[in-house]
SEVOBA-164562 format. One record per residue (C-alpha): residue in three letters; y, x, z. Coordinates in steps of 0.1 Angstrom, whole numbers. Layout:
N
rest=ALA	Y=Y	X=X	Z=Z
...
END
This chain:
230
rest=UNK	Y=2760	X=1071	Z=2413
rest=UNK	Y=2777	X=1057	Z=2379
rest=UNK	Y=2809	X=1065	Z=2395
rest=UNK	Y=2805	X=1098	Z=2402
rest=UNK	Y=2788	X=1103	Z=2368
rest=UNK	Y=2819	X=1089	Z=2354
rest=UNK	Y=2842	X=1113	Z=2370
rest=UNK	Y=2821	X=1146	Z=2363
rest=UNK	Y=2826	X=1130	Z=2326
rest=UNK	Y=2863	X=1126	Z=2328
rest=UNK	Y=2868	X=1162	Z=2345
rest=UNK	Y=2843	X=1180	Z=2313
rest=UNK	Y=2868	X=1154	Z=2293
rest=UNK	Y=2899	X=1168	Z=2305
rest=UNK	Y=2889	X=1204	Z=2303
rest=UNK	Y=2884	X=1194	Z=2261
rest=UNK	Y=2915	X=1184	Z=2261
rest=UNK	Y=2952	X=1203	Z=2250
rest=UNK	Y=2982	X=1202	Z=2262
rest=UNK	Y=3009	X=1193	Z=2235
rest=UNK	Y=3044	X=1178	Z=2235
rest=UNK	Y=3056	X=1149	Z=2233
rest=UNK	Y=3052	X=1130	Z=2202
rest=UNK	Y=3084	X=1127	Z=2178
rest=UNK	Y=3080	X=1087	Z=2162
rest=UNK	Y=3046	X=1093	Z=2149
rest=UNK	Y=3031	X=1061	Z=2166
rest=UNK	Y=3007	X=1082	Z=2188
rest=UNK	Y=3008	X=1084	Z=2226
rest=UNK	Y=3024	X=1115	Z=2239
rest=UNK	Y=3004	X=1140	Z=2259
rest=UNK	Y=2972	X=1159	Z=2260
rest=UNK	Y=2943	X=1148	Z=2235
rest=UNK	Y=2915	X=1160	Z=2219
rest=UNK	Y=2918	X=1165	Z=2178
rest=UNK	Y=2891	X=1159	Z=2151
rest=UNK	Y=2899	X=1163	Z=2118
rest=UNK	Y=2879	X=1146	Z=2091
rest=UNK	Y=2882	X=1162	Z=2055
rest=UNK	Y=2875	X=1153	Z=2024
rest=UNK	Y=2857	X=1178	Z=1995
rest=UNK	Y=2849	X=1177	Z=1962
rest=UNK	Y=2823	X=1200	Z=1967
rest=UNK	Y=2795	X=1199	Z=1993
rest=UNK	Y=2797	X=1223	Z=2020
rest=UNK	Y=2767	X=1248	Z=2023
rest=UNK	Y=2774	X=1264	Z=2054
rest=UNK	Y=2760	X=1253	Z=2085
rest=UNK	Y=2787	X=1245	Z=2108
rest=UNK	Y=2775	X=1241	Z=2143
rest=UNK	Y=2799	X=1255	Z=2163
rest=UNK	Y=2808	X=1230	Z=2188
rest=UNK	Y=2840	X=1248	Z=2192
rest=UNK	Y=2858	X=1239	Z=2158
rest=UNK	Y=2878	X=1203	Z=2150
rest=UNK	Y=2867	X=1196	Z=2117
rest=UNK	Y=2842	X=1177	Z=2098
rest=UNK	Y=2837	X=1179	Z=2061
rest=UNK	Y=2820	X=1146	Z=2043
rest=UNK	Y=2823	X=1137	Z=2007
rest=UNK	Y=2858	X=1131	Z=1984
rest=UNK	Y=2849	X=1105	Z=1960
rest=UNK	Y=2870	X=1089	Z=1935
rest=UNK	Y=2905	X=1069	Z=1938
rest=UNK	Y=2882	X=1038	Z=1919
rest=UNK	Y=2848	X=1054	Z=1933
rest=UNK	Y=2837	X=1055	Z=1973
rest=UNK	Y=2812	X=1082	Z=1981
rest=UNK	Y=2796	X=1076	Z=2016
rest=UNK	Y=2790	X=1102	Z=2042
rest=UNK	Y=2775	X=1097	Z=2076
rest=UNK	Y=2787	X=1112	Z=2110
rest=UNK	Y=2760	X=1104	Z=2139
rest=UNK	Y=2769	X=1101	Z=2172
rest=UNK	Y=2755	X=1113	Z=2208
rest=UNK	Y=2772	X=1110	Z=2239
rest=UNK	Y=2787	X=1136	Z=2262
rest=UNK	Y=2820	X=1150	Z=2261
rest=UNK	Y=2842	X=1152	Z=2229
rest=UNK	Y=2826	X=1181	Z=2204
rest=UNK	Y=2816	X=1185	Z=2170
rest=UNK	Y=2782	X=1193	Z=2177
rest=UNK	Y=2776	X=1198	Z=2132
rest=UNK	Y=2804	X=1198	Z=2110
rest=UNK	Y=2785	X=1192	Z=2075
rest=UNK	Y=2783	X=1162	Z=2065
rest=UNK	Y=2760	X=1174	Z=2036
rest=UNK	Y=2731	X=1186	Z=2051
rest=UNK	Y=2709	X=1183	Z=2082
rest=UNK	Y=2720	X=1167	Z=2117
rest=UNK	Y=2725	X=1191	Z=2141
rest=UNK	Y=2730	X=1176	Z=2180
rest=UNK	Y=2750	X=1201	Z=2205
rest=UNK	Y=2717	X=1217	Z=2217
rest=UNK	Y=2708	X=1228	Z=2180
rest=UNK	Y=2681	X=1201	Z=2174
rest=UNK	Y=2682	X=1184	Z=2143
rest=UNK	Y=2683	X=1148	Z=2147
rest=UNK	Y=2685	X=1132	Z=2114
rest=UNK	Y=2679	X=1142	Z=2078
rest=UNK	Y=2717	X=1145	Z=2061
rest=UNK	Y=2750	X=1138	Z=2083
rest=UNK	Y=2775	X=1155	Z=2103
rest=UNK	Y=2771	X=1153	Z=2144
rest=UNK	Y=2800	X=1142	Z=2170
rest=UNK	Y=2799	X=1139	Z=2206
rest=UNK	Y=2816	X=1118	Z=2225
rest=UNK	Y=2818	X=1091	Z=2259
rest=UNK	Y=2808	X=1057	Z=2258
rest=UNK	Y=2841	X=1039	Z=2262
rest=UNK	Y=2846	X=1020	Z=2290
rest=UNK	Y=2879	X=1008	Z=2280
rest=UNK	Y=2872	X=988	Z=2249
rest=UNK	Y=2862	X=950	Z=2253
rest=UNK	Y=2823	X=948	Z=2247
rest=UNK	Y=2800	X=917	Z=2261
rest=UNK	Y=2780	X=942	Z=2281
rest=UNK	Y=2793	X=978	Z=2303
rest=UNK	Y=2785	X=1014	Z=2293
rest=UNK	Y=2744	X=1017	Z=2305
rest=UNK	Y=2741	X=1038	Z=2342
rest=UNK	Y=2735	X=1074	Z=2333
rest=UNK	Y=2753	X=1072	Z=2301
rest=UNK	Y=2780	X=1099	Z=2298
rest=UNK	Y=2812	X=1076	Z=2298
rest=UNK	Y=2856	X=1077	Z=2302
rest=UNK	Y=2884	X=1059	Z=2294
rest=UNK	Y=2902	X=1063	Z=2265
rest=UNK	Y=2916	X=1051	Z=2235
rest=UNK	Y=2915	X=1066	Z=2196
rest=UNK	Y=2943	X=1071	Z=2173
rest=UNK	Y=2941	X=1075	Z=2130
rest=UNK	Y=2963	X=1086	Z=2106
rest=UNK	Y=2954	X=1093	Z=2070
rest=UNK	Y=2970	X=1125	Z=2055
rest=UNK	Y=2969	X=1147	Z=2022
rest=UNK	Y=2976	X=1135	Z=1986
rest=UNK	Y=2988	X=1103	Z=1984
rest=UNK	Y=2970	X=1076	Z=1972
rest=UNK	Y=2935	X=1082	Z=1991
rest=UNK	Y=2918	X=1060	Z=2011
rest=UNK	Y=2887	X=1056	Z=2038
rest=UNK	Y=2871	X=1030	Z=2054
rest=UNK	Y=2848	X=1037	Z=2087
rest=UNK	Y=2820	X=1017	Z=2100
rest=UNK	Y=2805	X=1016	Z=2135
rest=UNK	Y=2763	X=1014	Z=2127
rest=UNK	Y=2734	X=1018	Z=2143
rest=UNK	Y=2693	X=1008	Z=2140
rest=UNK	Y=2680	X=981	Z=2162
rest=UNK	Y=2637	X=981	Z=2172
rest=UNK	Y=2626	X=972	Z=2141
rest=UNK	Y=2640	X=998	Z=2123
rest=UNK	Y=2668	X=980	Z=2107
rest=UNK	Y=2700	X=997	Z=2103
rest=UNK	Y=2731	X=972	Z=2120
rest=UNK	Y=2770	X=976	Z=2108
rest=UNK	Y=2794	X=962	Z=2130
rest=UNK	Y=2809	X=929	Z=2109
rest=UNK	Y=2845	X=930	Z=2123
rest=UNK	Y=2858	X=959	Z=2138
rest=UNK	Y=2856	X=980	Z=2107
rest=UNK	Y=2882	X=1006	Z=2105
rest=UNK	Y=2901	X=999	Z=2072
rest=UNK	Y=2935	X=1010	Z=2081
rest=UNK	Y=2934	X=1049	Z=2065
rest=UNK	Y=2951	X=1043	Z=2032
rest=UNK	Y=2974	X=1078	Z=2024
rest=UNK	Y=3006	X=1058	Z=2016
rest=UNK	Y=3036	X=1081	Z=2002
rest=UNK	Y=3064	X=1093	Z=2026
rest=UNK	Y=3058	X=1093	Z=2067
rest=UNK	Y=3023	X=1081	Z=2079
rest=UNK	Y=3019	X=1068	Z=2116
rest=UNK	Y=2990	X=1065	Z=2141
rest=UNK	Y=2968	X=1033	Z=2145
rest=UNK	Y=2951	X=1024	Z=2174
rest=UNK	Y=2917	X=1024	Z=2161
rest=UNK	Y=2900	X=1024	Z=2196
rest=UNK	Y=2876	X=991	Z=2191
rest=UNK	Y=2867	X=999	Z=2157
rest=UNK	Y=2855	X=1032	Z=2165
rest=UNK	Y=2836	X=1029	Z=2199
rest=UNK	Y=2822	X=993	Z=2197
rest=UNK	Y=2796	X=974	Z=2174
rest=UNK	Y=2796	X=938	Z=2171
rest=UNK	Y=2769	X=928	Z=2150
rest=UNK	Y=2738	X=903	Z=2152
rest=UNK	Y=2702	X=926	Z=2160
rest=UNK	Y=2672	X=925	Z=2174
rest=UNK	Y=2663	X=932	Z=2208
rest=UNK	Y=2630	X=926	Z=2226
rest=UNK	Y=2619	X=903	Z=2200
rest=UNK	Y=2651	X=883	Z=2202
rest=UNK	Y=2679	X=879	Z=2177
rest=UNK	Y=2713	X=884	Z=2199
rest=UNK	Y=2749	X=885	Z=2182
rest=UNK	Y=2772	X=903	Z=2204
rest=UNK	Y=2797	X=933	Z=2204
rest=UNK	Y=2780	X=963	Z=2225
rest=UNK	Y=2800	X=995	Z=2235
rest=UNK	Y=2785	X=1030	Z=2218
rest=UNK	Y=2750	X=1037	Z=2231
rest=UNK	Y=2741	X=1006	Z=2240
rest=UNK	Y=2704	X=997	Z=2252
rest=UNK	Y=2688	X=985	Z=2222
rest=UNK	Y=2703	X=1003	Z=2197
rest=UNK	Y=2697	X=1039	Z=2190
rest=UNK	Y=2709	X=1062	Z=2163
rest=UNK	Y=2749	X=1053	Z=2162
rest=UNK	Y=2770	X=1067	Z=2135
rest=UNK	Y=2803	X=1061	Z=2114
rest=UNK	Y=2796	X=1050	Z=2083
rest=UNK	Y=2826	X=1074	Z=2065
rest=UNK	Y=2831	X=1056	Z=2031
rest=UNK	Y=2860	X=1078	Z=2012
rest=UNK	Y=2880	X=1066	Z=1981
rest=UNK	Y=2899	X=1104	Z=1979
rest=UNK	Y=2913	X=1109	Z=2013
rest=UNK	Y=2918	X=1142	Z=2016
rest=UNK	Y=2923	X=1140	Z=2057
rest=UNK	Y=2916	X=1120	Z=2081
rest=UNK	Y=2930	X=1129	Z=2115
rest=UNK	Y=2920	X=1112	Z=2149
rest=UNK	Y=2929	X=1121	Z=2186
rest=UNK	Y=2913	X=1108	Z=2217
rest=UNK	Y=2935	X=1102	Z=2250
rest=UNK	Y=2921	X=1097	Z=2282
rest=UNK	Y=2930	X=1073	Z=2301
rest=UNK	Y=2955	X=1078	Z=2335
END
């Protein structure tokens, strides 16, 4: 059964997907991938954004010397912006709100990146790996944080795979493999009464509510693309 829920993922996956050519130099594998764009504005956005059909996301500028955080929750199923503003309420695909403030992305659990436990049965899931660039004006940075809440209502960030790589440098800016910090948690929480420490995979028994903790010093752009795996 888990296979075959796996496969009706990767072929709603690979239908997300776009063809594109090869890549000239720019660190990133060559071939078709899905694109989210993350974007940086001054001013909050007011519209409601929640078209699953667009690539964009729109969280807070900040400062060069002053981070503003944003928050984008995630839900899994195949790649989608499910809400695009970061700057008002959480939308989920279906059009239920799901939190109070945050922007909404849908993706598979990863079964690709190293975790202590698997992907749970039922849970969509693929293979795939994630590669950043950070793009715009330079001098901007980003840092993004896997979180989520464990049963007692404590909100868990994952302590080392914290994505810390966007910095907009000057000149020709290559992709990162960013697949670990972006799809797994590894963090100390509590579960059935018990304090484990352990790096889970995204939507992990648990832990509910998962999101990346955007924290943005100026980056105007931050752009990501998701490969499937052969």
């Amino acid at each position: 059964m888990k296979k075959a829920l796996c496969g009706l993922a990767a072929l709603l996956l690979a239908a997300t997907t776009t063809p594109v050519l090869p890549g000239v130099g720019n660190g990133a594998p060559s071939g078709a991938h899905y694109d989210l764009n993350i974007i940086g504005v001054a001013n909050p956005k007011t519209s409601p954004m929640t078209d699953s059909n667009r690539h964009t996301i729109f969280v807070g500028l900040g400062q060069s010397d002053t981070k503003v955080t944003s928050k984008i929750y995630l839900i899994p199923g195949s790649f989608a912006v499910c809400d695009g503003n970061a700057f008002d309420p959480a939308f989920d695909c279906l059009g239920a709100q799901i939190q109070g403030q945050g922007a909404v992305f849908q993706l598979p659990c990863n079964t690709a990146a190293p975790s202590d436990i698997t992907c749970g049965m039922g849970t969509a899931s693929a293979s795939y790996t994630i590669w950043a660039r950070a793009l715009g004006k330079p001098g901007g940075s980003a840092t993004i944080t896997t979180c989520a809440t464990d049963e007692t209502g404590t909100v868990v960030c994952s302590t080392s795979n914290t994505l810390n790589v966007l910095t907009r440098h000057p000149g020709k800016v290559s992709f990162t493999n960013v697949t670990n910090e972006l799809t797994t948690l590894s963090a100390c929480y509590v579960q059935n009464g018990t304090t484990i420490c352990q790096t889970v995979p995204l939507f992990s028994g648990g832990l509910q509510d998962f999101f990346w903790q955007y924290d943005n010093n100026h980056l105007r752009l931050a752009q990501l693309r998701f490969y499937l795996n052969p």
